[in-house]
N, CA, C and O atoms as a printed pandas DataFrame, in Angstrom:
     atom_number atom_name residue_name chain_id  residue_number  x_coord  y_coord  z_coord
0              1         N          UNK        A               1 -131.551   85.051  -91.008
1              2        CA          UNK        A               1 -132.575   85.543  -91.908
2              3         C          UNK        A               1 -132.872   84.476  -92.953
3              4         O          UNK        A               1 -131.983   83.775  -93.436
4              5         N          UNK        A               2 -134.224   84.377  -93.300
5              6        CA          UNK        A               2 -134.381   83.079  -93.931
6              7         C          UNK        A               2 -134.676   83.823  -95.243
7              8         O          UNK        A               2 -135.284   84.893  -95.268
8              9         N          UNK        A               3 -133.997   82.906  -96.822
9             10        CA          UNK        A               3 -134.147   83.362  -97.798
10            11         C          UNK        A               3 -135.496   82.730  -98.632
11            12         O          UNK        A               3 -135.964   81.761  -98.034
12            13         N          UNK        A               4 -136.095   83.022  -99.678
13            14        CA          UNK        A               4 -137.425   82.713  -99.758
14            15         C          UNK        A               4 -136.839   82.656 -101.214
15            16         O          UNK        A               4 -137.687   82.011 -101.831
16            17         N          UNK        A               5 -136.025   82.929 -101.921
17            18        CA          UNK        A               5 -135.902   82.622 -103.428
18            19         C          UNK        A               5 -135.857   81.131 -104.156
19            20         O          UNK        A               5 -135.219   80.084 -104.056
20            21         N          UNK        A               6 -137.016   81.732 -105.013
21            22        CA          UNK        A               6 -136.894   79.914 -105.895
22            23         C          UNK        A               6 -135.401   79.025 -106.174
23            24         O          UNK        A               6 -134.780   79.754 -106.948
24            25         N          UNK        A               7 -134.841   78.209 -105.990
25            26        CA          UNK        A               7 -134.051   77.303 -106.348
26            27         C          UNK        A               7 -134.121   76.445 -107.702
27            28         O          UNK        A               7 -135.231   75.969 -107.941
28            29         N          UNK        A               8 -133.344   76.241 -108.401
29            30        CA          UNK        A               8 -133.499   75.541 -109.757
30            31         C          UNK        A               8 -132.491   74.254 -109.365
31            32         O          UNK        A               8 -131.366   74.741 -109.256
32            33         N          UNK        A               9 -132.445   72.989 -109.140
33            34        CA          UNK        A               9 -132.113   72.441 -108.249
34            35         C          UNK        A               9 -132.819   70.860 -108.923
35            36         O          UNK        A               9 -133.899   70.841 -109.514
36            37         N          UNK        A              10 -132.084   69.795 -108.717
37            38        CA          UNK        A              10 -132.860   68.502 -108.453
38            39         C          UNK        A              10 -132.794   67.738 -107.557
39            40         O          UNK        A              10 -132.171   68.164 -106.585
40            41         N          UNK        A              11 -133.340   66.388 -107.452
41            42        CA          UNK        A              11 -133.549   65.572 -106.563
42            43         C          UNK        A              11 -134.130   64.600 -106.254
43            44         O          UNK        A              11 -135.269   65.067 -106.232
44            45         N          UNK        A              12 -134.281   63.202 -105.891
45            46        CA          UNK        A              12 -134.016   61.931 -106.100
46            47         C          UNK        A              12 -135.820   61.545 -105.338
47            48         O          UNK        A              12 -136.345   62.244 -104.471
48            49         N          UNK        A              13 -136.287   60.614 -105.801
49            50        CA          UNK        A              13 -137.657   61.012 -105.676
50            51         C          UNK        A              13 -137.520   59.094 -105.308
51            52         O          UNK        A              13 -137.555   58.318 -106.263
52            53         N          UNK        A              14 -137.373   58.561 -103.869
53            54        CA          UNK        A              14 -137.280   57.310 -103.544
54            55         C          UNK        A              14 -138.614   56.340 -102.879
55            56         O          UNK        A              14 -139.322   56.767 -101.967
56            57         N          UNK        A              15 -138.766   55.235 -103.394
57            58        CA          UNK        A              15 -139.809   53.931 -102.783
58            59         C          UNK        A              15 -139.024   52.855 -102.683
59            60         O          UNK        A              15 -138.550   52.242 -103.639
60            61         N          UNK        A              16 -138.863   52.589 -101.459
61            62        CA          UNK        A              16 -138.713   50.947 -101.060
62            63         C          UNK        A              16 -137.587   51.222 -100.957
63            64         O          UNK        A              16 -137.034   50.247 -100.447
64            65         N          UNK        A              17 -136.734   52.165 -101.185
65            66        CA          UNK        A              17 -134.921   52.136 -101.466
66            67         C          UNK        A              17 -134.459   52.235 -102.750
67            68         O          UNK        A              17 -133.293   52.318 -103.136
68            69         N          UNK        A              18 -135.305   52.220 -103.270
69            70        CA          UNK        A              18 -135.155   52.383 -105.156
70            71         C          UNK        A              18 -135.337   53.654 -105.900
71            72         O          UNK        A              18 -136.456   54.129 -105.707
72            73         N          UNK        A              19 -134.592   54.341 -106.680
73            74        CA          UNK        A              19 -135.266   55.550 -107.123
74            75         C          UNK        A              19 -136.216   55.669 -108.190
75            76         O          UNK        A              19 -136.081   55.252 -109.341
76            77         N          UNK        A              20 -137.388   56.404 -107.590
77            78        CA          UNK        A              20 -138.376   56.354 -108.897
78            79         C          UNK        A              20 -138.491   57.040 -110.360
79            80         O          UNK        A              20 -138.897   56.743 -111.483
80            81         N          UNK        A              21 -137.787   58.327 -109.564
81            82        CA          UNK        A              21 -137.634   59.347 -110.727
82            83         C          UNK        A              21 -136.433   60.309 -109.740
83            84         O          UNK        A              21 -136.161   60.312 -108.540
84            85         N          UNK        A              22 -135.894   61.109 -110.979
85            86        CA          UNK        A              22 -134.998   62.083 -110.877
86            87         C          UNK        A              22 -135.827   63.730 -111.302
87            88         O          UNK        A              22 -135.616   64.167 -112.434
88            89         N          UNK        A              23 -136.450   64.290 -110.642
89            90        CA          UNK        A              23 -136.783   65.608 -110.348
90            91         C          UNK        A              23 -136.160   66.908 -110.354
91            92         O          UNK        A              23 -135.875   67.368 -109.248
92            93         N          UNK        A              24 -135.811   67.798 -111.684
93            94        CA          UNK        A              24 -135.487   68.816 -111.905
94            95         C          UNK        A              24 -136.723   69.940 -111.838
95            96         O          UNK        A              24 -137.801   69.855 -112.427
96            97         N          UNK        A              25 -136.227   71.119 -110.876
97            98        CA          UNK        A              25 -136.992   71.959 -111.016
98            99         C          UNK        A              25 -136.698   72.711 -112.115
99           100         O          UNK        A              25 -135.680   72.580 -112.794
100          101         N          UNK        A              26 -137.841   73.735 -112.356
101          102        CA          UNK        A              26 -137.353   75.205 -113.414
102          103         C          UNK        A              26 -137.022   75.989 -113.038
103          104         O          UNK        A              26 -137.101   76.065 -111.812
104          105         N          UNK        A              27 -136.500   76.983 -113.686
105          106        CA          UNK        A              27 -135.882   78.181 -113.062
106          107         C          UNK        A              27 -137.098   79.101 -112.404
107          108         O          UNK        A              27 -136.972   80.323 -112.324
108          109         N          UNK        A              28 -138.187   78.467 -111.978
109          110        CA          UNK        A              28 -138.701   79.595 -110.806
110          111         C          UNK        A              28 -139.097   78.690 -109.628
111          112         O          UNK        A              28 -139.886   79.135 -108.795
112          113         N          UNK        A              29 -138.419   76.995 -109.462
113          114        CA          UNK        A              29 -138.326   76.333 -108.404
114          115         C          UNK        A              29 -139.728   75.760 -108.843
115          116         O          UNK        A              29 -140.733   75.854 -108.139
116          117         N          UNK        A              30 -139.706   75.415 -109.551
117          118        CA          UNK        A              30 -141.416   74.526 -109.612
118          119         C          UNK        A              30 -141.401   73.263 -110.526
119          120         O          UNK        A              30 -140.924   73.345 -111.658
120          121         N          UNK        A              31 -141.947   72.033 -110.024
121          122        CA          UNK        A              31 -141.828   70.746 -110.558
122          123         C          UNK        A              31 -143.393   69.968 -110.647
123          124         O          UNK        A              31 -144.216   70.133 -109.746
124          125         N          UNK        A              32 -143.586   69.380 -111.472
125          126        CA          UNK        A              32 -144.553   68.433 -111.184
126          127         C          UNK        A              32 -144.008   67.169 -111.442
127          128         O          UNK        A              32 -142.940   67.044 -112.042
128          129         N          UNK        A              33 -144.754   66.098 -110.975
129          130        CA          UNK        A              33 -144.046   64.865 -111.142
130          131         C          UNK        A              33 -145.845   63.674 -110.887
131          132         O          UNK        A              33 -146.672   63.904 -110.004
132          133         N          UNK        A              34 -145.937   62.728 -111.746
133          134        CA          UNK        A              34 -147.147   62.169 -111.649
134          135         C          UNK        A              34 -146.568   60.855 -111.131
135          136         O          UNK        A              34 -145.610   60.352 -111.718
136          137         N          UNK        A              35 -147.330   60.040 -109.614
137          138        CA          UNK        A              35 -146.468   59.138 -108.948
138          139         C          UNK        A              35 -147.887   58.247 -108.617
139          140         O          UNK        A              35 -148.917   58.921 -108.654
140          141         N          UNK        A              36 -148.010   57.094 -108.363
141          142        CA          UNK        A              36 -148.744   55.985 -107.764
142          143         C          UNK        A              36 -148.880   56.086 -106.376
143          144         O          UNK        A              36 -147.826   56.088 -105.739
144          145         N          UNK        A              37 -150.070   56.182 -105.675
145          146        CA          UNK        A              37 -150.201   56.423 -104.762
146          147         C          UNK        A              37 -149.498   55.241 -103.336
147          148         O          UNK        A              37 -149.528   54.013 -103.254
148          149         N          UNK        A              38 -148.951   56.241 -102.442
149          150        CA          UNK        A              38 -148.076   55.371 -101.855
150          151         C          UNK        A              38 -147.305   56.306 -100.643
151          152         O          UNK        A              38 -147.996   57.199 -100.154
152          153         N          UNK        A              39 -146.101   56.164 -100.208
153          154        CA          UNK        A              39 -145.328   56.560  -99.582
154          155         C          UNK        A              39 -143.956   56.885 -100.116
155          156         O          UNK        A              39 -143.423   56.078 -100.877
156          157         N          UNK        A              40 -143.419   57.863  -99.822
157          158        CA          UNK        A              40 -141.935   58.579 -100.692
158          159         C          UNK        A              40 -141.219   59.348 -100.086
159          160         O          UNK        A              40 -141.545   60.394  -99.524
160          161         N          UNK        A              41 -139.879   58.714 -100.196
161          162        CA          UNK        A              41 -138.286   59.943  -99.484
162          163         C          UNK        A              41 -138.184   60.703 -100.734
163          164         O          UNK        A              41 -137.978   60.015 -101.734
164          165         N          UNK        A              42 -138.275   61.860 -100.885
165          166        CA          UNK        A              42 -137.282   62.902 -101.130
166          167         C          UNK        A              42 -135.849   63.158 -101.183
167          168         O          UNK        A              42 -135.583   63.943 -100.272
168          169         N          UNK        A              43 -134.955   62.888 -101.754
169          170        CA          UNK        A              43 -133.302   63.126 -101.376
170          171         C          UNK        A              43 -132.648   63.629 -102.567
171          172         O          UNK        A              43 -132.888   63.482 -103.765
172          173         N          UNK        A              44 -131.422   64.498 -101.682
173          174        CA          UNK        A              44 -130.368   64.980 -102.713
174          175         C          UNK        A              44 -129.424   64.065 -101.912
175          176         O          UNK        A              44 -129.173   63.916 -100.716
176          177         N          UNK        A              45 -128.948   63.437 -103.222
177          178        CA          UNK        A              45 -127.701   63.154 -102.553
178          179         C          UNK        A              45 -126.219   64.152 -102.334
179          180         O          UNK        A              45 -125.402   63.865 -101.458
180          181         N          UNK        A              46 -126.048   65.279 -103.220
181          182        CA          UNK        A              46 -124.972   65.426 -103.323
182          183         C          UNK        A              46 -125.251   67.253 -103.739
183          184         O          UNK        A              46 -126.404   67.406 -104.144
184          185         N          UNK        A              47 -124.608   68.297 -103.714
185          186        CA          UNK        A              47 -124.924   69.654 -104.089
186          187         C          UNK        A              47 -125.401   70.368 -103.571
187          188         O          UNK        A              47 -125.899   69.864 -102.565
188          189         N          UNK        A              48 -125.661   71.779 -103.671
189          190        CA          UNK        A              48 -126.051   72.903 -103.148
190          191         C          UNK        A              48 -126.952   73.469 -104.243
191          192         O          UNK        A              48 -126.642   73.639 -105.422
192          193         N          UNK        A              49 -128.162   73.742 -103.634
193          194        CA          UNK        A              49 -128.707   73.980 -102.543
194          195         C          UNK        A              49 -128.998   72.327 -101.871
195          196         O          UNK        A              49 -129.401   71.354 -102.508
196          197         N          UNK        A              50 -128.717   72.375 -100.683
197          198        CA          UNK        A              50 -129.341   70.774 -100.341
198          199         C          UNK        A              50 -130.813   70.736  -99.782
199          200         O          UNK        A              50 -131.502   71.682  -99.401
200          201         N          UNK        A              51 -131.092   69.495  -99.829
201          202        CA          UNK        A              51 -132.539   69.060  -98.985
202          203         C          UNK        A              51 -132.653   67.959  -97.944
203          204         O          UNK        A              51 -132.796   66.820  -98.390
204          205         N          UNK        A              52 -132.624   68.070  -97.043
205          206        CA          UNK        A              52 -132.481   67.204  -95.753
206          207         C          UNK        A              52 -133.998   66.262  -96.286
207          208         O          UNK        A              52 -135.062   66.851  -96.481
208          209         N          UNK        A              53 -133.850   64.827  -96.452
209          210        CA          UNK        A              53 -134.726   63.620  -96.966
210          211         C          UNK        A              53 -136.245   64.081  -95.929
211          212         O          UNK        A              53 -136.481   64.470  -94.785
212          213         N          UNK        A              54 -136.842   63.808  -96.930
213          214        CA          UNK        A              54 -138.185   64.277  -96.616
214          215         C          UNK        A              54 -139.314   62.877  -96.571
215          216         O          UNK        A              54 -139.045   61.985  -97.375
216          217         N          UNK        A              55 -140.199   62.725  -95.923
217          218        CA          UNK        A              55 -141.446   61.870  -96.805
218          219         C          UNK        A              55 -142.727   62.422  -96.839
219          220         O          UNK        A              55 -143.354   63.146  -96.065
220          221         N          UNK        A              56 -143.008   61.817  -98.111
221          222        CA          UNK        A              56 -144.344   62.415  -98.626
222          223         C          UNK        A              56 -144.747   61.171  -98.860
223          224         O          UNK        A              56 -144.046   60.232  -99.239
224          225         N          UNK        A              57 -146.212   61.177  -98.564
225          226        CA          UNK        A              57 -147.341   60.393  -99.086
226          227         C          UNK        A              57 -148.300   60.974  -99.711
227          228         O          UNK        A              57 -148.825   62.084  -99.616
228          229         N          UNK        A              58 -148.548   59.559 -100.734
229          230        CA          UNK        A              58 -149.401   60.454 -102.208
230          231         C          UNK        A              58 -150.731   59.566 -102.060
231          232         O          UNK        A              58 -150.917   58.362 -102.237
232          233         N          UNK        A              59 -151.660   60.696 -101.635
233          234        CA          UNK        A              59 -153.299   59.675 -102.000
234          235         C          UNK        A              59 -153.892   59.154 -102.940
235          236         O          UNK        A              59 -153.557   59.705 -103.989
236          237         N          UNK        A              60 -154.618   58.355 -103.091
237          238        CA          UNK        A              60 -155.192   58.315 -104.487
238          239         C          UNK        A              60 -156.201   58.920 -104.969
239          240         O          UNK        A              60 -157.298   58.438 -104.688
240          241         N          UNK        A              61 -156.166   59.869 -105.637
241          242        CA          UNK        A              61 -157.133   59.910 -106.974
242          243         C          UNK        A              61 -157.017   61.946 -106.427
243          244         O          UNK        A              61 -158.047   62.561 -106.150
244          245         N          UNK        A              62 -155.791   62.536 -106.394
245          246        CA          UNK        A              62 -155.292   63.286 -105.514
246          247         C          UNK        A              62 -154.106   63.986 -105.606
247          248         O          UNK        A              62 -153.062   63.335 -105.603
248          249         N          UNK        A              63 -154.064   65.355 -105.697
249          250        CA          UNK        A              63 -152.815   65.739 -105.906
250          251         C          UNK        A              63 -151.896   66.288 -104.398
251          252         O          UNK        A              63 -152.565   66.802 -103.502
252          253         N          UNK        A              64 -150.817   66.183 -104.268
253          254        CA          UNK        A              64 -149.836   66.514 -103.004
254          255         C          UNK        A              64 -149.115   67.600 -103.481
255          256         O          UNK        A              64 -148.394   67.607 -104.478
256          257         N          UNK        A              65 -149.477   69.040 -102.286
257          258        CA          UNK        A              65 -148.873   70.020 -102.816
258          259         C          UNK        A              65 -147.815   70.379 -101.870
259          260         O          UNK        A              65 -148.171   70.725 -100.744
260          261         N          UNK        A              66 -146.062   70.337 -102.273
261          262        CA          UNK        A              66 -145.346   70.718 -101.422
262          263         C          UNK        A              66 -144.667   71.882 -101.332
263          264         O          UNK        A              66 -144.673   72.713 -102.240
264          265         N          UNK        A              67 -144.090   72.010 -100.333
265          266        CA          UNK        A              67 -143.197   73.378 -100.506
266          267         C          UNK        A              67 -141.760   73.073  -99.416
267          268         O          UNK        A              67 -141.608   73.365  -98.229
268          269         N          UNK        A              68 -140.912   72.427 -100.311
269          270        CA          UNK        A              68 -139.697   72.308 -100.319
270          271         C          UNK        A              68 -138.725   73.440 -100.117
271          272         O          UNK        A              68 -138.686   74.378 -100.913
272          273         N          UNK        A              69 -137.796   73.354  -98.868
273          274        CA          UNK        A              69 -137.165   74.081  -98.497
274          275         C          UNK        A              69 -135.663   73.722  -98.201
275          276         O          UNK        A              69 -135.201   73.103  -97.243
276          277         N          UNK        A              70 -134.969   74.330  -99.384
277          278        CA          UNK        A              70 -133.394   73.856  -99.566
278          279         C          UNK        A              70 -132.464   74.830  -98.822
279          280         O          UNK        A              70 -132.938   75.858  -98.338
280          281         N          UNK        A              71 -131.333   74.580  -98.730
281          282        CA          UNK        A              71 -130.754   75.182  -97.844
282          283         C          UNK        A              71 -129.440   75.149  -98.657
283          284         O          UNK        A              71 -128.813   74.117  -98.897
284          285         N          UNK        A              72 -128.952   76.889  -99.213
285          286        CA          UNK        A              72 -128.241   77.269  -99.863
286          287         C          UNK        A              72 -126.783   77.161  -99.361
287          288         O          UNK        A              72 -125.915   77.209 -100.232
288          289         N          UNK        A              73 -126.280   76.979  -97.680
289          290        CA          UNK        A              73 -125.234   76.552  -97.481
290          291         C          UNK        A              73 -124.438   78.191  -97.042
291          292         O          UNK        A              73 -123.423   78.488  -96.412
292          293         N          UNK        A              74 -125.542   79.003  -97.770
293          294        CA          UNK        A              74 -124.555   80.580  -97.356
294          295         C          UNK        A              74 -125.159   81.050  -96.219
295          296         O          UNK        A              74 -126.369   81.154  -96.015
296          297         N          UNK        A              75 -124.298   81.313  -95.527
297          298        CA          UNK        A              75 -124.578   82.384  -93.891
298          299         C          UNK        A              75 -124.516   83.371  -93.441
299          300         O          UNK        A              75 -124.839   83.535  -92.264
């Protein structure tokens, strides 16, 4: 059964191998973050809820709307 509740949670927001920013959500799982248009991993390194590395690409002149899906580890 898949759970649908917001996560309050962060996570490592990577270009080139470098991290750009560090990404905390709020307590109803919602973040914004303003980035240069380009290409981007997603990663947690370490904690629960986790996020298996993602990429996103950001267009220019353009917002990217995601919906991130962590995985609480309970079964």
């Amino acid at each position: 059964m898949d759970c649908t509740a917001p996560a309050q949670t962060s996570f490592e927001i990577r270009r080139g191998g470098s991290v750009v920013r560090i990404v905390a959500t709020d307590a109803s799982g919602r973040f914004v973050v303003a980035l240069e248009p380009g290409s981007y991993v997603l990663v947690q390194e370490k904690g629960l809820p986790s996020l298996n590395p993602l990429t996103v690409r950001v267009r220019p002149g353009s917002f990217t709307t995601l919906r991130l899906m962590f995985d609480s580890g309970i079964r």
